[in-house]
C-alpha positions as a Markdown table, in Angstrom:
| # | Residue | x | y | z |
|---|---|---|---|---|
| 1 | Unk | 18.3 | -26.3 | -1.1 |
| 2 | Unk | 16.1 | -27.8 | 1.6 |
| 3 | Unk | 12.6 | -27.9 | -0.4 |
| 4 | Unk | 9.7 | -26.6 | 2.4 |
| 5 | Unk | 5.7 | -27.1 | 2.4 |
| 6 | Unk | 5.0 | -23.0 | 2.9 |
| 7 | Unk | 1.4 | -21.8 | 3.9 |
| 8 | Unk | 0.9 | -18.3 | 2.6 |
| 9 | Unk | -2.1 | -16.9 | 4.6 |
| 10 | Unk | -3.5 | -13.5 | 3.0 |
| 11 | Unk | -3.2 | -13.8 | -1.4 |
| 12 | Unk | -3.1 | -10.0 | -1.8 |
| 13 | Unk | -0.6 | -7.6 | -3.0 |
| 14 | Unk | 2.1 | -8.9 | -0.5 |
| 15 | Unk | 1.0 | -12.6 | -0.4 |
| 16 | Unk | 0.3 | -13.6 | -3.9 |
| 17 | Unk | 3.6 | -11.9 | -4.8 |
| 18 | Unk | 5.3 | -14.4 | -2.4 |
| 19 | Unk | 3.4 | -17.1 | -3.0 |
| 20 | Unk | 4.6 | -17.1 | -7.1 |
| 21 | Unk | 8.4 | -16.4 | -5.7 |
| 22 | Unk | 8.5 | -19.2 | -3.2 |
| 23 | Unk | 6.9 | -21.4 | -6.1 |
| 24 | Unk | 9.4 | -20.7 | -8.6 |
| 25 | Unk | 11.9 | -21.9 | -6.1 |
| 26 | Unk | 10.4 | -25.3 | -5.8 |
| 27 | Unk | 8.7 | -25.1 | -2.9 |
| 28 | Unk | 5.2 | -26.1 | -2.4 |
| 29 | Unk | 3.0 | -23.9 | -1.8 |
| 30 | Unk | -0.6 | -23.5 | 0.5 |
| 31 | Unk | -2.0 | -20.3 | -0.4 |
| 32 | Unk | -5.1 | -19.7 | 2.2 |
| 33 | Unk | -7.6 | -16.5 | 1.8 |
| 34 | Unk | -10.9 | -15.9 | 3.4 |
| 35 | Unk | -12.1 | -14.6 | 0.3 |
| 36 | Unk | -13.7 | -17.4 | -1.8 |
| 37 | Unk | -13.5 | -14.7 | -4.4 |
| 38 | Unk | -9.9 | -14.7 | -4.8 |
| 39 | Unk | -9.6 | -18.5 | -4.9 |
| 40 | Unk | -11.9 | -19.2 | -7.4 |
| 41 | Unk | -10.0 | -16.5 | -10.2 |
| 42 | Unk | -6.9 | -18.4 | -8.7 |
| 43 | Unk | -8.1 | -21.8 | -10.2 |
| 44 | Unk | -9.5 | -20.1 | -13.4 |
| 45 | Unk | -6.2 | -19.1 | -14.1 |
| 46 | Unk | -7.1 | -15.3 | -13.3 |
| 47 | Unk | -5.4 | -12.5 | -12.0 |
| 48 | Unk | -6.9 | -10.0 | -9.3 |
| 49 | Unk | -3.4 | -7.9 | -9.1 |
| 50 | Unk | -2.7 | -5.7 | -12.3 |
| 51 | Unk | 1.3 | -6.0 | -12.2 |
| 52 | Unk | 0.5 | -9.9 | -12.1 |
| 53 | Unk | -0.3 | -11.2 | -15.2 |
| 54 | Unk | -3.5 | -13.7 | -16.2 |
| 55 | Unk | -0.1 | -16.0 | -17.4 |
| 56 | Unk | 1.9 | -15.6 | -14.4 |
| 57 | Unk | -1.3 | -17.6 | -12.4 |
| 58 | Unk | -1.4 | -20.2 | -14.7 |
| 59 | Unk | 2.3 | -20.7 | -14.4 |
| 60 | Unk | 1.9 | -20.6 | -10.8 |
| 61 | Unk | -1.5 | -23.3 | -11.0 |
| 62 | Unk | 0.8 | -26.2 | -12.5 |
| 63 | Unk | 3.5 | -25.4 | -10.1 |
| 64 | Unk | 3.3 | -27.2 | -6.5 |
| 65 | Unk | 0.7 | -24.6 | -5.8 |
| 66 | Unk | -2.8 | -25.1 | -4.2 |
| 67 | Unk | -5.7 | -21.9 | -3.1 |
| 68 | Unk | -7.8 | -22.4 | -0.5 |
| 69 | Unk | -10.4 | -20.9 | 1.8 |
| 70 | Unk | -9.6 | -24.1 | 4.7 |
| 71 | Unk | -7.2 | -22.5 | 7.5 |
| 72 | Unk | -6.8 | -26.5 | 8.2 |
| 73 | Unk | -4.7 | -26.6 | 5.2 |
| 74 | Unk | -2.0 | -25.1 | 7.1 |
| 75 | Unk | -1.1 | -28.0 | 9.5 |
| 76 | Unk | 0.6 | -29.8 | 6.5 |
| 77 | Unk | 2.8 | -26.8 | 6.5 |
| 78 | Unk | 6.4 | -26.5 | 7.9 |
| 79 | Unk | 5.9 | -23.0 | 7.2 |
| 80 | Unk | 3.0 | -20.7 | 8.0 |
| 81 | Unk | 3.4 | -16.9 | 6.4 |
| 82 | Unk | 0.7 | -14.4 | 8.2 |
| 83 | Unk | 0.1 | -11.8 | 5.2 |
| 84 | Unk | -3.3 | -10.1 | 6.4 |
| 85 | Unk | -3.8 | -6.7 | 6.3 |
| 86 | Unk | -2.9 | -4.4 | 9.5 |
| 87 | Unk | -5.5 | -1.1 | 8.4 |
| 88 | Unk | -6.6 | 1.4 | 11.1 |
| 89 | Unk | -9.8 | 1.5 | 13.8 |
| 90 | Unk | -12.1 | 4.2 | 12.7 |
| 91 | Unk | -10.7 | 5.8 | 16.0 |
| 92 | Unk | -6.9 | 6.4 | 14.1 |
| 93 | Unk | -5.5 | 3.1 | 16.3 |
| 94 | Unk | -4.4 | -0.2 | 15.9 |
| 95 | Unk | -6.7 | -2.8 | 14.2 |
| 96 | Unk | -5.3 | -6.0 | 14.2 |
| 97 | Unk | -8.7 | -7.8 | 13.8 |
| 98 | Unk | -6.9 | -9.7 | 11.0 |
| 99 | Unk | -4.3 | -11.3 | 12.2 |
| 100 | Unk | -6.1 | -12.3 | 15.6 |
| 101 | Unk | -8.6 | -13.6 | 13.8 |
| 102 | Unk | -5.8 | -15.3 | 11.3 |
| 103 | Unk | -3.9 | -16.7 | 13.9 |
| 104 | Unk | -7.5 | -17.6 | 15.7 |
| 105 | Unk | -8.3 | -19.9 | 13.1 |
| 106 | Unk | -5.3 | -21.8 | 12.6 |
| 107 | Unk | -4.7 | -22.8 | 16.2 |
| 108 | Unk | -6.3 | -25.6 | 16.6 |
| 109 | Unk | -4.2 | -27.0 | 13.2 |
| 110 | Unk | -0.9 | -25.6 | 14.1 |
| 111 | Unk | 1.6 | -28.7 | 14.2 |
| 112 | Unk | 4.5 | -29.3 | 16.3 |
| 113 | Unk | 8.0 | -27.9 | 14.8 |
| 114 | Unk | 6.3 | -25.3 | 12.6 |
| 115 | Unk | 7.3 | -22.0 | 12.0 |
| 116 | Unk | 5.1 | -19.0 | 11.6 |
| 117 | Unk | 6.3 | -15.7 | 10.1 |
| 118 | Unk | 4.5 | -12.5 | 9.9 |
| 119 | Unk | 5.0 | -10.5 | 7.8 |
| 120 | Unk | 2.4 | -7.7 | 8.3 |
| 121 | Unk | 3.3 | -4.1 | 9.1 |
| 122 | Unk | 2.6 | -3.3 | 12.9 |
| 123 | Unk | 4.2 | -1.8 | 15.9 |
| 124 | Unk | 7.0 | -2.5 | 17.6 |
| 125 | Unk | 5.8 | -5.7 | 20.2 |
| 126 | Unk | 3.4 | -7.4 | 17.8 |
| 127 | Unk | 5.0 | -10.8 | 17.5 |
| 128 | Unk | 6.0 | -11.1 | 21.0 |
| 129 | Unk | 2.6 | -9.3 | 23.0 |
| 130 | Unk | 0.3 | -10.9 | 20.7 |
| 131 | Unk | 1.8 | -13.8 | 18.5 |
| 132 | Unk | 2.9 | -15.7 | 20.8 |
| 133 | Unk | 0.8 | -16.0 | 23.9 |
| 134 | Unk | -1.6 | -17.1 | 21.5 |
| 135 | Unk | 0.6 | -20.1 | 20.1 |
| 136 | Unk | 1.9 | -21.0 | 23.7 |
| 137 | Unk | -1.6 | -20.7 | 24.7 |
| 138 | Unk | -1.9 | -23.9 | 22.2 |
| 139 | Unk | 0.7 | -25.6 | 24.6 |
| 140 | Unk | 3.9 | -24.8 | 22.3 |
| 141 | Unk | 7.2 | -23.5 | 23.5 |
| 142 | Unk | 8.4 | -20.6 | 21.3 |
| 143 | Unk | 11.7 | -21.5 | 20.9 |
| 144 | Unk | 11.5 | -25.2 | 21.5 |
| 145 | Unk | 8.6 | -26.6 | 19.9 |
| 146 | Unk | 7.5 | -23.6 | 17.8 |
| 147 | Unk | 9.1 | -21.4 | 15.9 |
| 148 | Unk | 8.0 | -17.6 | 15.6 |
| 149 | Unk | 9.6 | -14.8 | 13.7 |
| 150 | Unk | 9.0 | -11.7 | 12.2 |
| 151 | Unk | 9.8 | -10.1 | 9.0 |
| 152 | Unk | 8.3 | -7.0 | 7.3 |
| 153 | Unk | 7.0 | -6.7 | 3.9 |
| 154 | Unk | 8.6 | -4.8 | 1.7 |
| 155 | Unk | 6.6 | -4.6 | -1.5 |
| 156 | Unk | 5.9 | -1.5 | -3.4 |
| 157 | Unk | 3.0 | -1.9 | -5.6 |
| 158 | Unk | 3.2 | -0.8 | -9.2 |
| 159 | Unk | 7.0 | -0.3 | -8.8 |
| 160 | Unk | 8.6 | -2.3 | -11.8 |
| 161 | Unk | 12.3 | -1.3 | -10.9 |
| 162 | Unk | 12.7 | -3.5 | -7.9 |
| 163 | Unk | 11.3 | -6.6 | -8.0 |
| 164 | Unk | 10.3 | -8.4 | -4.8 |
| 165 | Unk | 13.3 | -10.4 | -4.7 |
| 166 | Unk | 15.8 | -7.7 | -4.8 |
| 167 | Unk | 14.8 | -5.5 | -2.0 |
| 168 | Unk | 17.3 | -6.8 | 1.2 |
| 169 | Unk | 14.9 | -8.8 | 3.4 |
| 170 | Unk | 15.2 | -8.0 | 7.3 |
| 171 | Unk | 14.5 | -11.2 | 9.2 |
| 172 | Unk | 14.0 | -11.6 | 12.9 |
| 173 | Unk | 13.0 | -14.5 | 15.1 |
| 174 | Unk | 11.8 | -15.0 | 18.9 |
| 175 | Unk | 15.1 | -17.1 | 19.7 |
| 176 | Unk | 18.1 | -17.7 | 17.7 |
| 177 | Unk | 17.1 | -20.9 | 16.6 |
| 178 | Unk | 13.6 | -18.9 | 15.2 |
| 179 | Unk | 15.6 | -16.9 | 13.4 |
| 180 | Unk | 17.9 | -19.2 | 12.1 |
| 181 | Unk | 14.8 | -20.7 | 10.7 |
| 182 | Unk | 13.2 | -17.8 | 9.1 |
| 183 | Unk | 16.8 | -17.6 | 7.6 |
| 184 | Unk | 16.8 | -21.0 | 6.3 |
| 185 | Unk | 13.8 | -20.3 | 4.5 |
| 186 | Unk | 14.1 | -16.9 | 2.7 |
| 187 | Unk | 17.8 | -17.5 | 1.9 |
| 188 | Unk | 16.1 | -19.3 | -0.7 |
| 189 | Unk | 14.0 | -16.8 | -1.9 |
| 190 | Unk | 15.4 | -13.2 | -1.3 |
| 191 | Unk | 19.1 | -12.5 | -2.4 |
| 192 | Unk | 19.8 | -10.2 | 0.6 |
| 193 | Unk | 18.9 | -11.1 | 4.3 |
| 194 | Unk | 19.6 | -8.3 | 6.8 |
| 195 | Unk | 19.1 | -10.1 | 10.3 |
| 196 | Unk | 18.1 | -8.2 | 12.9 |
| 197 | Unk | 18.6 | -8.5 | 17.4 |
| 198 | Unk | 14.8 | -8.9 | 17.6 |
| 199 | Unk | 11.5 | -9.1 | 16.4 |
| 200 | Unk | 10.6 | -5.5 | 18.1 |
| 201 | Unk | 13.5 | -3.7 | 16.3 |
| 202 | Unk | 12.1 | -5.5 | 12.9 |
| 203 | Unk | 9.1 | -4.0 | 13.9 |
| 204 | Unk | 10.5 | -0.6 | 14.5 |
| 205 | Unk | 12.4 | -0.9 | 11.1 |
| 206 | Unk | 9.3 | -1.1 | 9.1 |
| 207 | Unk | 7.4 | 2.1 | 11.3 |
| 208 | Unk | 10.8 | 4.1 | 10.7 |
| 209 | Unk | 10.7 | 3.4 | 6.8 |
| 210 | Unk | 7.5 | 4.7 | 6.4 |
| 211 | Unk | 7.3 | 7.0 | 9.1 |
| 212 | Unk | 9.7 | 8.9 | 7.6 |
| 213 | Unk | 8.2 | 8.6 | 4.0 |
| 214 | Unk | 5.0 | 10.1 | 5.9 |
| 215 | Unk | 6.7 | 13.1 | 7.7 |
| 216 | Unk | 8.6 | 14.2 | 4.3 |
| 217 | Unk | 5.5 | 13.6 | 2.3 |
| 218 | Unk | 3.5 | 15.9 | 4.2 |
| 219 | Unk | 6.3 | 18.7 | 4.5 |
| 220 | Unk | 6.6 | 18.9 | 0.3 |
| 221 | Unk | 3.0 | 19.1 | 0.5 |
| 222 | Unk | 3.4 | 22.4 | 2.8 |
| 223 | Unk | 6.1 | 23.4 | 0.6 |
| 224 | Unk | 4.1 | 23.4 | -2.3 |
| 225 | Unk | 1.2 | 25.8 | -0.3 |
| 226 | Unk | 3.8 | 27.9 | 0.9 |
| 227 | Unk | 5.4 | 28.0 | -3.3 |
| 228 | Unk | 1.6 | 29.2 | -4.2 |
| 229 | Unk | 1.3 | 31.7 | -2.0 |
| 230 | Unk | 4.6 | 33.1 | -2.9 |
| 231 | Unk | 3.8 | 32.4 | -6.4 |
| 232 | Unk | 6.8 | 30.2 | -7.2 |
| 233 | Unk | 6.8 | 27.2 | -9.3 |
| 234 | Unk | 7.4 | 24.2 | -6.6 |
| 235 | Unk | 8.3 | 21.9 | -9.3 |
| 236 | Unk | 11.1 | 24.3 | -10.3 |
| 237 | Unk | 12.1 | 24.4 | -6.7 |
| 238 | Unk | 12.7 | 20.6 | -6.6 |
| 239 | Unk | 13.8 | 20.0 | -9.9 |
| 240 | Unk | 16.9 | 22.4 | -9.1 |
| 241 | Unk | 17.5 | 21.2 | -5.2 |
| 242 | Unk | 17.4 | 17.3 | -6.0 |
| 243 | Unk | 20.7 | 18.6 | -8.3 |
| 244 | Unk | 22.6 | 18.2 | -4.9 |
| 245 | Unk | 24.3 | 15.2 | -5.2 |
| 246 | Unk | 23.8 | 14.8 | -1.0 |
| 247 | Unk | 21.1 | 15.2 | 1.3 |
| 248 | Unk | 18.4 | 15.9 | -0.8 |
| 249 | Unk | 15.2 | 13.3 | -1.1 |
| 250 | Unk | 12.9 | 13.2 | -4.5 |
| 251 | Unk | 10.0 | 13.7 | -2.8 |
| 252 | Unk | 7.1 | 15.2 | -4.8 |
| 253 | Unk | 3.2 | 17.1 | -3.6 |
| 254 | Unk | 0.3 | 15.7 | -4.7 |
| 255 | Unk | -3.6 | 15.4 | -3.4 |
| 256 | Unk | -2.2 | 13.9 | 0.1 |
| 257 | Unk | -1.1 | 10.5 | 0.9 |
| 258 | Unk | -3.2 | 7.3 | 0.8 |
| 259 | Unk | -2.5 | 3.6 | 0.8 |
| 260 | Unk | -2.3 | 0.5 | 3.1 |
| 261 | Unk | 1.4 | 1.4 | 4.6 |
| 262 | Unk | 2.4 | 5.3 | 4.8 |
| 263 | Unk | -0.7 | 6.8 | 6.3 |
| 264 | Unk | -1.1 | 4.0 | 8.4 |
| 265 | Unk | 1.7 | 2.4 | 9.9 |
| 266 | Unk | 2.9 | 6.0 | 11.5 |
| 267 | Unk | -0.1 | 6.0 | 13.3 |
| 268 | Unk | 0.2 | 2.4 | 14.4 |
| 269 | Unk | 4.0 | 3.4 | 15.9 |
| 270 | Unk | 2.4 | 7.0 | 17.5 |
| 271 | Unk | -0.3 | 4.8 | 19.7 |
| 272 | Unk | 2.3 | 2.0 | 20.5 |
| 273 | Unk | 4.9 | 5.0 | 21.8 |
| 274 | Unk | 2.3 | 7.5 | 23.3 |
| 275 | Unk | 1.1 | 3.9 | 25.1 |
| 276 | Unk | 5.0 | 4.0 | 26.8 |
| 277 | Unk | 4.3 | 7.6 | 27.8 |
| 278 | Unk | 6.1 | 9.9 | 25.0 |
| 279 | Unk | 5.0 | 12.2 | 22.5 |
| 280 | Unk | 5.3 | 11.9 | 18.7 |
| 281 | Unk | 4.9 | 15.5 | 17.2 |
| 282 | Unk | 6.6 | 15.3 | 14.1 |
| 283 | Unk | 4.1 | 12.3 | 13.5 |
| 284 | Unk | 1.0 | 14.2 | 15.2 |
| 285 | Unk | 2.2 | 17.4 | 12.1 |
| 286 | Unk | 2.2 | 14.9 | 9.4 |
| 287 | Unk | -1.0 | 13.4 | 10.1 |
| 288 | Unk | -3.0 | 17.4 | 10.2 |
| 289 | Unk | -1.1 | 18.3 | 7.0 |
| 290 | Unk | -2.1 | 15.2 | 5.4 |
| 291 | Unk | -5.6 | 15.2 | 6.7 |
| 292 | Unk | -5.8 | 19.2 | 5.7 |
| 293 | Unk | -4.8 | 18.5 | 2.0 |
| 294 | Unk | -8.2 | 17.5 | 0.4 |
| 295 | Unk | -9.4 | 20.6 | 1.8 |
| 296 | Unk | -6.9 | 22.3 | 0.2 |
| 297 | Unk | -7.2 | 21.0 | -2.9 |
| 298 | Unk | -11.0 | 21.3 | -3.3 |
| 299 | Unk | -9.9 | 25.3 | -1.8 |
| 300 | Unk | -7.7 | 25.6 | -5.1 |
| 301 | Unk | -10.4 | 23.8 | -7.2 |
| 302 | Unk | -12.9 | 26.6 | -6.2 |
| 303 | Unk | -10.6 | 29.8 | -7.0 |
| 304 | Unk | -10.5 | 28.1 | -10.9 |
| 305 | Unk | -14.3 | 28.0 | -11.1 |
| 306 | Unk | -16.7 | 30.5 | -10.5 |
| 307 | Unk | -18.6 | 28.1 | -8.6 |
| 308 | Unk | -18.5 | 24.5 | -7.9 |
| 309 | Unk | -21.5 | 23.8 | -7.9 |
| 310 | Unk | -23.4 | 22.6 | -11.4 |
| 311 | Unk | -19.8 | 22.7 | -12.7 |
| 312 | Unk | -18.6 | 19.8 | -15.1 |
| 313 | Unk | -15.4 | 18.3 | -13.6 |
| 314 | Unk | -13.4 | 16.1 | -14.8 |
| 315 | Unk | -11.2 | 13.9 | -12.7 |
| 316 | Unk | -7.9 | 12.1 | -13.7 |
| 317 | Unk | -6.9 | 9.0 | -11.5 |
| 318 | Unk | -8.6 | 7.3 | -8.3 |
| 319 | Unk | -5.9 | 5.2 | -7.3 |
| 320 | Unk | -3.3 | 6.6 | -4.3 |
| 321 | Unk | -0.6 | 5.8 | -6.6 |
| 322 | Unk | 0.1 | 5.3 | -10.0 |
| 323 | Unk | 0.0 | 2.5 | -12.3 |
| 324 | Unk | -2.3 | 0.2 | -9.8 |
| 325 | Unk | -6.0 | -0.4 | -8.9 |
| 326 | Unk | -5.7 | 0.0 | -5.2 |
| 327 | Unk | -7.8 | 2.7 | -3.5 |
| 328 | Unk | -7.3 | 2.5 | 0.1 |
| 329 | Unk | -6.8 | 5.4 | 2.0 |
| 330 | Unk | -6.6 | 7.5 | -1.2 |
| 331 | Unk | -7.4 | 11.3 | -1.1 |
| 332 | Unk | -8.2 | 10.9 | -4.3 |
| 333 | Unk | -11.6 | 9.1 | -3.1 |
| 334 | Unk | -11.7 | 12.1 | -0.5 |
| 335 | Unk | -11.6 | 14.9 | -3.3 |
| 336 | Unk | -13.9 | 13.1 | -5.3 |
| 337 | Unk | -16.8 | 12.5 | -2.8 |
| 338 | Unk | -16.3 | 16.6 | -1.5 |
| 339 | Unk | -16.9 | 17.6 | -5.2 |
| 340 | Unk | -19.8 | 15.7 | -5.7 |
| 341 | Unk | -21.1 | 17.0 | -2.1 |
| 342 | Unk | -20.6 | 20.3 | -3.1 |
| 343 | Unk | -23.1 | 19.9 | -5.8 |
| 344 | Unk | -20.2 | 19.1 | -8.8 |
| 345 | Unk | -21.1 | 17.2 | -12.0 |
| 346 | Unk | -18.4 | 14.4 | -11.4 |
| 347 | Unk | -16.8 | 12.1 | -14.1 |
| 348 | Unk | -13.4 | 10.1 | -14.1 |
| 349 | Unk | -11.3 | 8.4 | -16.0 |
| 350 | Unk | -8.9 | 5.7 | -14.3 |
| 351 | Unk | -7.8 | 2.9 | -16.8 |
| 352 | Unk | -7.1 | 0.7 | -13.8 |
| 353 | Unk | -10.5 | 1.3 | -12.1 |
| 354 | Unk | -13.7 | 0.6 | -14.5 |
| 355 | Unk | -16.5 | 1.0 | -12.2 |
| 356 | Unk | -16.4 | 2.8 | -8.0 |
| 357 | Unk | -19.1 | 3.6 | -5.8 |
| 358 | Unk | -19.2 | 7.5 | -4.7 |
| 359 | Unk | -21.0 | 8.8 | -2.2 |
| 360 | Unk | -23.4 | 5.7 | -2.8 |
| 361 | Unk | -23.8 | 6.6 | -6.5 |
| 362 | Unk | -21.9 | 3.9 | -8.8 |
| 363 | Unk | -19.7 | 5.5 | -11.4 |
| 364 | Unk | -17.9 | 4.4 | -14.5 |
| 365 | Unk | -15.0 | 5.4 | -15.8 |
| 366 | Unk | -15.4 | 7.2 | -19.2 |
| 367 | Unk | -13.3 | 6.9 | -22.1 |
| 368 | Unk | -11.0 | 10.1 | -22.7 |
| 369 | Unk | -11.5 | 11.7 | -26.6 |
| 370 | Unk | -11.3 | 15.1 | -27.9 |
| 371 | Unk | -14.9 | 15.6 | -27.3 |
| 372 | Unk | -15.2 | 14.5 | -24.2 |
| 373 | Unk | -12.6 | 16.6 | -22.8 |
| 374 | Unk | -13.7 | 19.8 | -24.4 |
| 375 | Unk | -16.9 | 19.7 | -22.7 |
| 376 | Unk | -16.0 | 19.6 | -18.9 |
| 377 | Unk | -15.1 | 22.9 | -17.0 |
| 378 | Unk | -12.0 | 21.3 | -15.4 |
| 379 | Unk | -9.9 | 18.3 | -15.5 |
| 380 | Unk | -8.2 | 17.8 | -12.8 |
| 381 | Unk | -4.9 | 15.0 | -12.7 |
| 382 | Unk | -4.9 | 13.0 | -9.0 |
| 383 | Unk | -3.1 | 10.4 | -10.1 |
| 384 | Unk | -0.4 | 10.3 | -12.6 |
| 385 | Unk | -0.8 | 6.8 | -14.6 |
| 386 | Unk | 2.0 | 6.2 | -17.0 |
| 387 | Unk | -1.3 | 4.7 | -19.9 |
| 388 | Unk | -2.4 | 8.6 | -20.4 |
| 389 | Unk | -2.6 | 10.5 | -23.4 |
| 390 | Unk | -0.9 | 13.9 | -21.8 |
| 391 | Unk | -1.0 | 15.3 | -25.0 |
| 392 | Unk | -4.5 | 15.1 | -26.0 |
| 393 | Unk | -5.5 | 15.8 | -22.5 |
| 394 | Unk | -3.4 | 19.2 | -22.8 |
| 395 | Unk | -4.7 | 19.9 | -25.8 |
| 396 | Unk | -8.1 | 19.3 | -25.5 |
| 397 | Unk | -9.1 | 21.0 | -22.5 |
| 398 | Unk | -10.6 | 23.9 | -21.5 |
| 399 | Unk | -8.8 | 24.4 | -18.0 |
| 400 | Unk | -6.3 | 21.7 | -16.3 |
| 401 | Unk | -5.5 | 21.8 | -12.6 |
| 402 | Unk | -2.4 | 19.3 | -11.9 |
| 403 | Unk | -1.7 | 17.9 | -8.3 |
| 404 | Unk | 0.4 | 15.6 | -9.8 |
| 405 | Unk | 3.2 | 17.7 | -11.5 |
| 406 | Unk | 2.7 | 15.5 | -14.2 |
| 407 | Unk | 2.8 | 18.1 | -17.0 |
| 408 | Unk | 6.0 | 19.0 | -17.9 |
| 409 | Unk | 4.0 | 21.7 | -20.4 |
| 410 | Unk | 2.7 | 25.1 | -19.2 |
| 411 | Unk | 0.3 | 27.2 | -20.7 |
| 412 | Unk | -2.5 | 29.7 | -19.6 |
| 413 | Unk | -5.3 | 26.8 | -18.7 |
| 414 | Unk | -2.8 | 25.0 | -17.0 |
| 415 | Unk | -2.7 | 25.2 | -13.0 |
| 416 | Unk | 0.1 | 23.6 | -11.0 |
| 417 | Unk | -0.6 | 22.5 | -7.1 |
């Protein structure tokens, strides 16, 4: 195995991940970040991701590793890895202020016979549109004196029964020499590669993924309102119809749908095909479900109490998903800062998240006891965290309204979504 010199630009959920992985295979390893922040925990040995381990860094810091802040690092590289976040304009479009500004800074240090490799979720025309006129405008030749290719992350936070390294990796490259180059290097890495014509349809594969995780997302999410007004248990619903053993998807409601990928990247495909003329409705539905569900949670919230305001309300989770600290895009956040606008007496308990600013009020997660439970109006679960006492929360409460599903109990102060 060909040992490379591998700059990892962006040390957050998807490229400290890769960073450790391409370590443990003996190559050496740049990792840059803007954020001093994360480099100085790096060389204390200290972990900023909760599925990575305080142990796992220091393993990784007497491996061929160095953390950085100096984009000029890169140019001893034979790889370069673009790893930057891809979030959304306050306008719902593209914002690819990252990896412009990324790819910006390490210009002037790129080296001849380098390959670069993004790996950051976009639409379909990224690498070729933006990429690389900005490397040939460095005087390279994609193809011949640089190598570009693209290949999208495929990391699912908090998700302990794949690991990194066993989700198939699709690789693409500019040329066929890019991608044989891309190949080169994460043969060594991943134990599937799934090569792909171009670096648009790589694109296109990472949009359809979670395009399609967005759409039936938002329709269970209907299903569920449509269950309550019907008043039948949408749990029960899905329980029985995922018995099929064909054409049925485990897809559960909940609050609405937050995070860096699903609400984003569909939006990031709708501009890039409404740009080419065509219409995207079942992605236009999906976004006004998924933008209506706070609503119509805090809607259910009010037909528990007799009024929301000056009540005592508990909430459970501020994480989009389970298991992990990451708040962006949650609708947890969005519930939260409605209650506390509607005049609410807010608390909330996330073992992942000690301390969160609320509607410019900082709040600190409270520690859940008999007590403490027994004196709040409503506790409501947004996120279903596998560390959770269920039972005492069950117990110990006056009135319970799950959006997660999470209770598998029922009982007269218990409210299902």
């Amino acid at each position: 195995m060909e040992k490379q010199k591998i700059a990892i630009v962006g040390l957050g959920y998807v490229g400290l991940p890769l960073a450790i992985e391409c370590s443990l295979r003996g190559h050496h390893v740049i990792g840059i970040d803007h954020d001093q922040g994360k480099v100085d925990d790096l060389h204390q040995h200290r972990s900023y991701i909760n599925e990575i381990e305080d142990e796992t860094i220091t393993a990784l810091m007497n491996r061929s590793f160095t953390a950085t802040v100096r984009c000029e690092e890169a140019k001893q590289a034979t790889v370069i890895v673009l790893c930057v976040p891809t979030p959304l304009a306050s306008t719902g479009t593209p914002n690819l202020c990252y990896v412009q500004t990324a790819l910006k800074q390490l210009a002037p240090h790129l080296q001849q016979g380098q390959l670069l490799i993004l790996e950051s979720s976009t639409f379909p025309g990224t690498t070729e549109e933006i990429i690389v006129p900005i490397i040939e405008g460095e005087g390279f030749l994609v193809g011949k004196t640089f190598f570009v290719g693209y290949s999208p992350e495929r990391i699912d936070p908090g998700n302990k029964q794949f690991h990194l390294t066993d989700v198939p990796k699709i690789i693409s490259g500019m040329t066929s020499e890019c991608l044989q180059k891309v190949k080169r290097v994460y043969e060594t890495v991943f134990k599937e590669l799934v090569p792909v014509s171009s670096t648009r349809v790589a694109e296109a594969v990472k949009m359809f993924e979670n395009t399609q995780r967005f759409i039936n997302l938002s329709f269970v999410n209907e299903m569920a309102r449509a269950c309550y007004e019907l008043d039948i248990d949408v749990e029960e619903v899905l329980v029985a119809a995922d018995t099929k053993p064909y054409g049925s998807s485990a897809y559960r409601p909940g609050p609405g749908i937050g995070g860096h990928c699903i609400p984003v990247d569909p939006l990031y495909f709708k501009w890039k095909v409404n740009q080419a003329g065509a219409t995207t409705r079942f992605i236009d539905l999906a976004k006004v479900v998924n933008d209506e569900q706070p609503d119509y949670i805090i809607k259910r919230i009010r037909s528990l109490l007799h009024s929301v305001e000056d009540a005592s309300i508990l909430l459970i989770g501020l994480s989009y998903k389970k298991n992990i600290r990451d708040t962006r895009e949650s609708k947890s956040i969005v519930v939260a800062e409605r209650l506390i606008q509607a005049g609410a007496h807010l608390a909330y308990h996330d073992p992942f998240i000690p301390v969160y600013t609320l509607c410019d009020q900082l709040y600190q997660s409270i520690t859940i006891a008999k007590d403490t439970l027994s004196a709040f109006d409503l506790v409501i679960f947004l996120t279903d965290h596998d560390d959770l006492d269920y039972d005492m929360i069950v117990q110990h409460s006056k009135s319970i309204f799950d959006t997660k599903q999470c209770l598998n109990v029922e009982g007269p102060h218990i409210h299902k979504l």
